[in-house]
C-alpha positions in Angstrom: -30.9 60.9 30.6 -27.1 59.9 30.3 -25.8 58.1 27.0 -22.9 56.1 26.4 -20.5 55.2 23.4 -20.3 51.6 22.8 -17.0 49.8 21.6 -17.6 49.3 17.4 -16.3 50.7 14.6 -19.1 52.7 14.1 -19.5 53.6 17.8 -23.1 53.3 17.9 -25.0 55.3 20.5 -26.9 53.2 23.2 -28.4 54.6 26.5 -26.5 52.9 29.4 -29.0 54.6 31.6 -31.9 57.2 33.0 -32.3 58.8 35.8 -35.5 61.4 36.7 -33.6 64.1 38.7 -37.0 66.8 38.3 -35.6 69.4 36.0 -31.9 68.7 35.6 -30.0 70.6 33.3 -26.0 70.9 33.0 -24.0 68.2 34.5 -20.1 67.6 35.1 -18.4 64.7 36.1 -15.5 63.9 38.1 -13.5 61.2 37.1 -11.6 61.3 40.1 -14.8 60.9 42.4 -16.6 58.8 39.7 -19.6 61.6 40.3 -21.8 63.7 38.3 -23.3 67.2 39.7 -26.2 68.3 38.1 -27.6 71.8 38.2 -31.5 71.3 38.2 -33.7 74.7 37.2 -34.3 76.1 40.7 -31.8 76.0 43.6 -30.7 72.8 43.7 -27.5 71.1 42.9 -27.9 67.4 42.6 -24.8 65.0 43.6 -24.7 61.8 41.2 -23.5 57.9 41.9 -21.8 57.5 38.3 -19.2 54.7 39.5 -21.8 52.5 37.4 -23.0 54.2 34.2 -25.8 51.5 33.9 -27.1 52.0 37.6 -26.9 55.7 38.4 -28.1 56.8 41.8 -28.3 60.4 43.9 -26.3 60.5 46.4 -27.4 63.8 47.8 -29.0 67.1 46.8 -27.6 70.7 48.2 -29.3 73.7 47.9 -28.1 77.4 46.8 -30.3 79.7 47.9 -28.6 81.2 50.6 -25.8 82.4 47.5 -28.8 83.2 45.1 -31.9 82.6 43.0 -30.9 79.8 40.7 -27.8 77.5 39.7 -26.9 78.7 36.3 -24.0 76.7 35.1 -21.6 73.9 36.6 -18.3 72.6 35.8 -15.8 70.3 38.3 -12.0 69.7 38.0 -11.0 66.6 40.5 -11.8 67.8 43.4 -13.1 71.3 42.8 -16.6 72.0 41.9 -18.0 76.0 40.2 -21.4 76.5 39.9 -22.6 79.8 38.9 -25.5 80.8 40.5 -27.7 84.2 39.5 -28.4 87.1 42.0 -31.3 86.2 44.4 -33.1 89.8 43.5 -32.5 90.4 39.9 -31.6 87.7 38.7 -31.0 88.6 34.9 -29.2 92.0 35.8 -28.3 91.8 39.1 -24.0 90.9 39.7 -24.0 86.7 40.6 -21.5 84.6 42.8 -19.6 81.5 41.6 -20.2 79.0 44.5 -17.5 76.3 45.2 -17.5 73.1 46.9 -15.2 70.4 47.3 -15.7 66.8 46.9 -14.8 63.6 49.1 -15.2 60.2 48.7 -16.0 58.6 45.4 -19.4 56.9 44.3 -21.9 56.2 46.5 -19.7 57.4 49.4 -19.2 60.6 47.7 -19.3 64.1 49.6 -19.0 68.0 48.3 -18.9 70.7 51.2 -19.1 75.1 50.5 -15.8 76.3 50.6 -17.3 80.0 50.2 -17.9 82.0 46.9 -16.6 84.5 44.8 -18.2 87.9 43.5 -18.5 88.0 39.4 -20.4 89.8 37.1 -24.7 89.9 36.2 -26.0 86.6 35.6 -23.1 84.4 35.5 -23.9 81.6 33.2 -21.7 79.2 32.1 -18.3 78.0 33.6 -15.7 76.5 32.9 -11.9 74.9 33.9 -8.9 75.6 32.4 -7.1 72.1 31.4 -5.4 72.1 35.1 -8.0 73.5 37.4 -6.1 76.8 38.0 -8.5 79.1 36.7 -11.8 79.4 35.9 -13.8 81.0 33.3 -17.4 82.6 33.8 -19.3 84.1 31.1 -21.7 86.8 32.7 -24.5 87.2 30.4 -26.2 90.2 31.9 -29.7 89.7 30.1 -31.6 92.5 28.7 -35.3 92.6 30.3 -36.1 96.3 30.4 -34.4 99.3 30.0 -33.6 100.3 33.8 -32.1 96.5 34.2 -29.4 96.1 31.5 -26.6 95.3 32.8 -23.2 95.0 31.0 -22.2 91.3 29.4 -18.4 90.9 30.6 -16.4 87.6 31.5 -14.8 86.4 34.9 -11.2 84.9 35.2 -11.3 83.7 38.8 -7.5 82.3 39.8 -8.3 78.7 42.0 -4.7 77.7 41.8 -4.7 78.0 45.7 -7.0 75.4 45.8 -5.4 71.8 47.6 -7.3 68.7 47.2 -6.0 66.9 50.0 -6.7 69.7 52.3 -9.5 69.6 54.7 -9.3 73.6 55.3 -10.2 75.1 51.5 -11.5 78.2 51.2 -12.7 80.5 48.4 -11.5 83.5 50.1 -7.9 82.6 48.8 -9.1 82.8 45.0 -8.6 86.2 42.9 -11.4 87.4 40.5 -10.8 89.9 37.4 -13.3 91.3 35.1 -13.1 91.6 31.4 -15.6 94.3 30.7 -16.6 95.0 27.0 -16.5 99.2 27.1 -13.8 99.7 24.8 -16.0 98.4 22.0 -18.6 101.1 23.0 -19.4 103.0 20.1 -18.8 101.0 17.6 -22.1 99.4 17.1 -22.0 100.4 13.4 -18.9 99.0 12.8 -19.5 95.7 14.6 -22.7 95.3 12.8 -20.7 95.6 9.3 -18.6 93.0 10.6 -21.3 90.5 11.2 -21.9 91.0 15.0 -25.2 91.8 15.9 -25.8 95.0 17.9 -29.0 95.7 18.4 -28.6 99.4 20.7 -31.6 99.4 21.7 -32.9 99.1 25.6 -36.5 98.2 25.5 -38.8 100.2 27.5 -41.3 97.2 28.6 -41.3 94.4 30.5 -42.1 91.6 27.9 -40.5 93.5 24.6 -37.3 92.8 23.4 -37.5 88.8 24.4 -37.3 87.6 20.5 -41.4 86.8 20.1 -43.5 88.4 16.7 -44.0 91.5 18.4 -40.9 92.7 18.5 -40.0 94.0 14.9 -37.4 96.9 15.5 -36.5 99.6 13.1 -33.8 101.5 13.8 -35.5 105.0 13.7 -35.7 104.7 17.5 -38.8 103.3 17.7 -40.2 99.7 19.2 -43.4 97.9 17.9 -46.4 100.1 17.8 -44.5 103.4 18.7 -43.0 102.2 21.9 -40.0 104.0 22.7 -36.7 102.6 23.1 -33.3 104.2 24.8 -29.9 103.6 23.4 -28.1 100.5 24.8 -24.2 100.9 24.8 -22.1 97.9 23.3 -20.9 96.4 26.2 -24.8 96.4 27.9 -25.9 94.7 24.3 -23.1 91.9 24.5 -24.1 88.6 26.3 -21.6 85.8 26.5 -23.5 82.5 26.9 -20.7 79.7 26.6 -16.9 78.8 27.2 -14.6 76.9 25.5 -11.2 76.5 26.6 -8.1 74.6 25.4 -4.4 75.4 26.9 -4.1 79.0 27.5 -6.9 80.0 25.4 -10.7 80.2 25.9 -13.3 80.7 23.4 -16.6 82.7 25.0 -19.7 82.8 22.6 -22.0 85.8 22.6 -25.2 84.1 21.4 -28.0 86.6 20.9 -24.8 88.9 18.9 -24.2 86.4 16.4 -20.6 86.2 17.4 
């Protein structure tokens, strides 16, 4: 469902339109190309006619699963889309790829054609732009499932200033990639947690425990539940960034389950 701001003082809310895409999820829009793509929960990426808010239409759906599992996260900057998609085998812990594409046309004559992908950390999530489409910024939230499969949280800068819009020969290949890992802040769990940031250091031993229901009471004797055992978890493996904010040089990246 897509809403719209109408012109009054008040800006009342009115729904300019609806449109059943299955299970759609994020979307970004291109002014430039008057399009919306929409990630959908499974491996689909869903290309939208938004030259007419009050008539949307797809224009064509792409799938993903020759990069991975599922399409995590989407963002576009004219030309440029980044959609983060999770690793085909272990998806919560396994490293991801951000997939690009690049788009043509604009409306209902729109286009968006792989230019390749790029390499980031476990379970990217979220992306997102800086203001002129030079870099992008991937939050890698690394889930916790069970104690062999935590991965470390850690964010993405990916460099896309190579990228030309006019050009019919774009590639991903030209793009750099660094990682910002959390490892200095390991062992400092006690301190973080006196600061308000949630650190948990635990790795649960079970499938199933440790995914926020009633039957996971911790205490932090070491214990889990009804005497299940639990393993430490380091700082940077208990960190999850979820979402991105970014304005000028700056980016804000939330870590959700740390309260932070």
């Amino acid at each position: 469902m897509f809403i719209g701001m109408t012109q009054s003082p008040l800006s009342a809310v009115a729904l300019l339109d609806s449109l059943n895409l299955g299970e759609a999820e994020i979307a970004a829009y291109s002014s430039e190309h008057k399009v919306l793509v929409v990630t959908t929960v499974g491996d689909e990426i869903k290309l939208v006619d938004a030259s007419d808010l009050s008539d949307l239409s797809v224009v064509d759906s792409l799938g993903i699963s020759q990069y991975g599992s599922s399409a995590q996260g989407v963002d576009v900057s004219g030309g440029l889309v980044a959609v983060a998609v999770a690793n085909k085998t272990n998806p919560n812990s396994g490293r991801g790829e951000v997939v690009f594409f690049q788009l043509s046309g604009e409306g209902s004559t729109a286009a968006m054609a792989a230019i390749g992908s790029v390499p980031v950390g476990s379970l990217p999530d979220a992306v997102s732009f800086n203001h002129d489409g030079s870099k992008l910024i991937v939050a890698n939230e690394a889930q916790s499932i069970t104690a062999a499969t935590d991965a470390e949280g850690s964010i993405s800068i990916i460099d896309t200033s190579s990228f030309d819009p006019i050009s019919s020969s774009n590639s991903a290949s030209t793009f750099t990639h660094n990682e910002l890992t959390f490892g200095s802040y390991n062992g400092q769990d006690v301190k973080l947690n006196l600061q308000g940031v949630r650190i948990s250091g635990r790795n649960y031993a079970q499938t199933g425990l440790g995914d926020g229901d009633a039957a996971d009471a911790v205490d932090f004797t070491g214990t889990l539940d009804a005497g299940q055992p639990s393993t430490p978890a380091t700082v940077a493996q208990d960190l999850e960034p979820e979402c991105i904010a970014v304005l000028g040089d700056r980016a804000w990246v939330t870590l959700q389950e740390n309260n932070a």
